[in-house]
N, C-alpha and C positions, 0 to 999 in steps of 0.2 A: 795334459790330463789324459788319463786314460779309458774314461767315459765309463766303467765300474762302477756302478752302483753300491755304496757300501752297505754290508752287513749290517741285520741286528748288532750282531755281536760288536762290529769294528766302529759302530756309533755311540757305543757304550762306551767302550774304550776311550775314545776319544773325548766322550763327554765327562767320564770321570777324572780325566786329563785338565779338564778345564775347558773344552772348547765348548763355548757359548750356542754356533751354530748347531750341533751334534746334539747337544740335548734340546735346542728347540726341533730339531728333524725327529727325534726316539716322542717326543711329550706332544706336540703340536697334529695328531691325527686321535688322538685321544680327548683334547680339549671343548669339544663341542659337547661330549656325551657324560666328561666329568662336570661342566657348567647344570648341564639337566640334573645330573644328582642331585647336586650341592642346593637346587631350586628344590627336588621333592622335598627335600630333609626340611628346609630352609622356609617353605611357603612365600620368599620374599627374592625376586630378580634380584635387586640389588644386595643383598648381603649373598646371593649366590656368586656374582660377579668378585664380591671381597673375600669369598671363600674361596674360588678359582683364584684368583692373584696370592691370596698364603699358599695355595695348595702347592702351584708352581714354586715358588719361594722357599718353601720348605725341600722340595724335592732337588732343586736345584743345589740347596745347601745341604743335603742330607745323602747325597748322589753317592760320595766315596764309600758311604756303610752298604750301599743298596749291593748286597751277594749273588741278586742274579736266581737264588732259588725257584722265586716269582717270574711270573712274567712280569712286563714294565705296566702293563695296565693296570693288573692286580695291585702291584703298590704302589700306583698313584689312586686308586679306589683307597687303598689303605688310609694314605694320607687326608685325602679328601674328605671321608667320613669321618676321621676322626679331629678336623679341622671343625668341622660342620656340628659337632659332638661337642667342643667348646664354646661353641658359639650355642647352641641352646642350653647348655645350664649356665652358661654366664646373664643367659634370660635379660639381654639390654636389646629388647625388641623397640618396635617402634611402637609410640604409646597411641593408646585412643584416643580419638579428635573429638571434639562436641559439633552438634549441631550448631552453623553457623551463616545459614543463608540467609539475610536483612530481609524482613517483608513476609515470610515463608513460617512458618509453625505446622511444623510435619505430626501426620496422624501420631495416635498413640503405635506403637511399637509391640509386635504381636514377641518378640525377641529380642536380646541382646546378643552379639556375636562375641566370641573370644578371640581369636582368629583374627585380631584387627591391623595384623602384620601384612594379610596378605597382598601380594601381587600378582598383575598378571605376567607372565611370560610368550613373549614375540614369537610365532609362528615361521618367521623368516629366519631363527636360529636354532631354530630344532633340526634342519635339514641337514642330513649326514651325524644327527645324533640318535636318531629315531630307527636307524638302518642295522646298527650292530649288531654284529651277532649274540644271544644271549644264551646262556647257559639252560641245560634241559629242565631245570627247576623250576624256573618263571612260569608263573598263574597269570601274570594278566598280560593282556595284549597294549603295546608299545603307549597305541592313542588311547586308552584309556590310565595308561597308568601319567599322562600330564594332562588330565584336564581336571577342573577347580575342583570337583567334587572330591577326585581323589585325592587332590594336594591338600584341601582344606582336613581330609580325616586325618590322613597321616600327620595332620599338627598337633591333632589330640591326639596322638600316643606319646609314651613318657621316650626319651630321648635313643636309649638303649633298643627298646623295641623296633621304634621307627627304624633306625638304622638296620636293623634286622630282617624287618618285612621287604623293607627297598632293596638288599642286598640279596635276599636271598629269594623274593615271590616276584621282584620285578625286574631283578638284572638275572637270574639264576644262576649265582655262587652257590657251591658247595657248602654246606655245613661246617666242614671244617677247613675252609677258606674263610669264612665268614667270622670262625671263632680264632684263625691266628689275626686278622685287620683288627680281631677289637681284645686281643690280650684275654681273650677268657680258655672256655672249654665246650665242646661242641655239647654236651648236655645242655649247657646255660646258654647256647644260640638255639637250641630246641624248645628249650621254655620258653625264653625270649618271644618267639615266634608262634607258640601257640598264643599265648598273650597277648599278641598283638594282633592277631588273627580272629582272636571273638574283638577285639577292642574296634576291629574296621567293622564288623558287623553290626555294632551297637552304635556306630558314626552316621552322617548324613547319607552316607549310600543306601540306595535301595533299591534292588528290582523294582526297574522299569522297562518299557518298550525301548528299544536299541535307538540310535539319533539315526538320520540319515548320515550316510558318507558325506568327508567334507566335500565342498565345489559340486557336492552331485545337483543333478535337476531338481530334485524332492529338496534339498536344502535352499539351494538356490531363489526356489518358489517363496517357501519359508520366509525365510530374508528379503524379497522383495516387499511380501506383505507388510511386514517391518515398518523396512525404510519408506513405506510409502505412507504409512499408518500415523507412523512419528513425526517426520515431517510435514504434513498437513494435520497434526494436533488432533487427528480424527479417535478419540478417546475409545470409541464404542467398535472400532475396525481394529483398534491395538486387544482391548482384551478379548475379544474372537478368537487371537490367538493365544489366550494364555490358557493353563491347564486349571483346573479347578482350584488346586492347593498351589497355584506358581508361587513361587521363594523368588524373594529381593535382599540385598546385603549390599551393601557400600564399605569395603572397608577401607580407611582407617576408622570411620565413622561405625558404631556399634548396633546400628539400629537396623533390626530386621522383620521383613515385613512377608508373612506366609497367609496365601488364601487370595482369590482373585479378588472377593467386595475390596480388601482393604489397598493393596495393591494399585486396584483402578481408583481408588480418592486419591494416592499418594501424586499418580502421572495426571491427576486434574489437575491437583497443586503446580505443579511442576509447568504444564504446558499453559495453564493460567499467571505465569511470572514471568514470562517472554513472550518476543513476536513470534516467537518461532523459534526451526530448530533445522538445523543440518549437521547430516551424517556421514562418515567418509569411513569405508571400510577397510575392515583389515583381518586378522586373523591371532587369536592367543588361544593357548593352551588344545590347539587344535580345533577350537570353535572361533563359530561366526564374531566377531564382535568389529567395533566401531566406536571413530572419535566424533564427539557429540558437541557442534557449535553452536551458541544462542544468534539467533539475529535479533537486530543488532547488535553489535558487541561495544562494551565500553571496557577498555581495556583487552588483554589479554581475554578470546573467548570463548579456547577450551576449557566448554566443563566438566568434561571426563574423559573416560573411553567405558564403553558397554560390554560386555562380554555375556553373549546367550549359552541358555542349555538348551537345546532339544530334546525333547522325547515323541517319538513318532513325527506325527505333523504339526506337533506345538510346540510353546513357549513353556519350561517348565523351570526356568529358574534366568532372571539376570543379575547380574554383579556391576555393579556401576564401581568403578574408581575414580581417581582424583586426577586433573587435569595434566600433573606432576609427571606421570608416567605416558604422556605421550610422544616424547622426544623420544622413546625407549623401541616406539614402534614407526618413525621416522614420520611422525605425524607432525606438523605446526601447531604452537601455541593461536593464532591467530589463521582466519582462513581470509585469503586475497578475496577484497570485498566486503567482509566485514567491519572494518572500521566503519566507527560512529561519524554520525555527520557531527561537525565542528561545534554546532550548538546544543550537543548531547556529550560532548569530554567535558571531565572531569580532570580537577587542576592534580 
């Protein structure tokens, strides 16, 4: 061997040749940061995970047309968005759950969510996706543009737009980069994009006070109070830290709960249905969050994972998910030592 490094150019070659390795060497430095896409557009890890597998698959199969005009990222963005583009108008999301917890009749419900697709996305896989360089266009900064708030708005834009705002305010593509990926005309990626532009404004965002940085002290602090709050069931030390109007949302489940009174009846209920509660941290969408065990457990005793917002030194919004998604953040269904004692299983 002659220890050469090959080309762009001679990895292509090779790859439209057929060599398998060559197009994973051109596709595989790109993959972390097309998965992120595929999640904004998507609001759902796992249908971003089955849009990244067409993506590659398509590219793979579609290699010999690829003329090189583009760069290779560019048209795998192409592919990606427009994979991601069939998968919202074909609209076979994942459907709303009912409330279903034996024993438990949760307040009335200040809201219903629509949004009931959403997930969260693993902080352990953003890294080297969050670093890219981005085009002079991009409005918003990296960690804001994955955390809930933003993924939840861009759900509510209509499909065309969405893909617009991400392409062109949060990766910053060109205008008319943006109108050859989606077969139109850079006019109609203009409108697109005003429209979608008042449509994020009219969404859950809102000037607020900035979060602390993640891992900082001031966050850190935060999060202690938390984990120390919940786990000793201390109701009146949890909402201390909630913001006056804090937002709850559990999605697949529909039911939303805005306003600290209603809020603190919902974690009475909740910390009145167990002995307890253990938390084990971790990190989504760039925020604090956390997989959440009952003690004792009778069976399987993840019952979710938490995902906070911050605003200054409070709590201003959590997302509770479903127990489902925590093998996704390398979390245990079961925490060592929770098993029930012998004469609390159930057959």
């Amino acid at each position: 061997m002659s220890g050469v490094e090959p080309t762009g150019t001679d990895l292509m070659s090779r790859a439209q040749a057929g060599d398998g390795e060559a197009f994973r060497a051109l596709t595989e430095p790109h993959r972390r940061e097309l998965q992120v896409h595929c999640y904004r557009m998507l609001g759902s890890f796992q249908d971003a995970e089955d849009a990244l597998q067409d993506t590659m698959l398509a590219a793979w199969r579609g290699l010999e047309r690829f003329d090189r005009r583009a760069a290779v990222r560019t048209w795998l963005y192409r592919i990606a968005t427009n994979r991601c583009l069939d998968v919202l108008r074909a609209a076979r999301r994942r459907p709303a759950r009912q409330w279903d917890v034996p024993g438990i009749e949760p307040p009335e419900p200040t809201g219903f969510g629509e949004i009931h697709w959403l997930e969260p996305y693993p902080d352990e896989l953003l890294e080297g996706a969050m670093t890219v360089p981005l085009g002079p266009e991009a409005r918003y900064e990296q960690t804001e543009s994955i955390s809930l708030a933003f993924v939840t708005a861009l759900q509510i834009l209509p499909p065309r737009q969405l893909a617009v705002l991400v392409l062109r305010d949060v990766l910053g593509f060109h205008a008319d980069e943006v109108a050859e990926m989606l077969d139109t005309t850079v006019e109609s990626v203009k409108s697109a994009l005003k429209r979608a532009r008042a449509g994020m404004q009219r969404g859950p965002l809102t000037a607020r006070e900035r979060p602390p940085a993640g891992d900082s002290p001031a966050e850190d602090a935060i999060v202690a109070k938390f984990v120390s709050a919940y786990e000793s069931a201390d109701i009146d030390a949890l909402v201390a830290l909630f913001t006056d109007d804090v937002f709850m949302s559990m999605p697949p489940l529909p039911l939303e709960y805005r306003g600290r009174d209603i809020v603190t009846r919902f974690f009475a209920l909740i910390f009145g249905s167990a002995d307890g509660y253990d938390l084990v941290p971790t990190r989504a969408n760039g925020q604090p969050a956390f997989g959440v065990y009952r003690r004792p457990a009778i069976g399987p005793d993840g019952a979710g994972l938490f995902v906070l917002t911050l605003t200054g030194d409070r709590i201003s919004a959590m997302t509770r998910f479903e127990g489902t998604v925590l093998p996704s953040f390398g979390l245990p269904q079961t925490l060592p030592g929770h098993a029930a004692p012998d004469s609390d299983r159930r057959a």
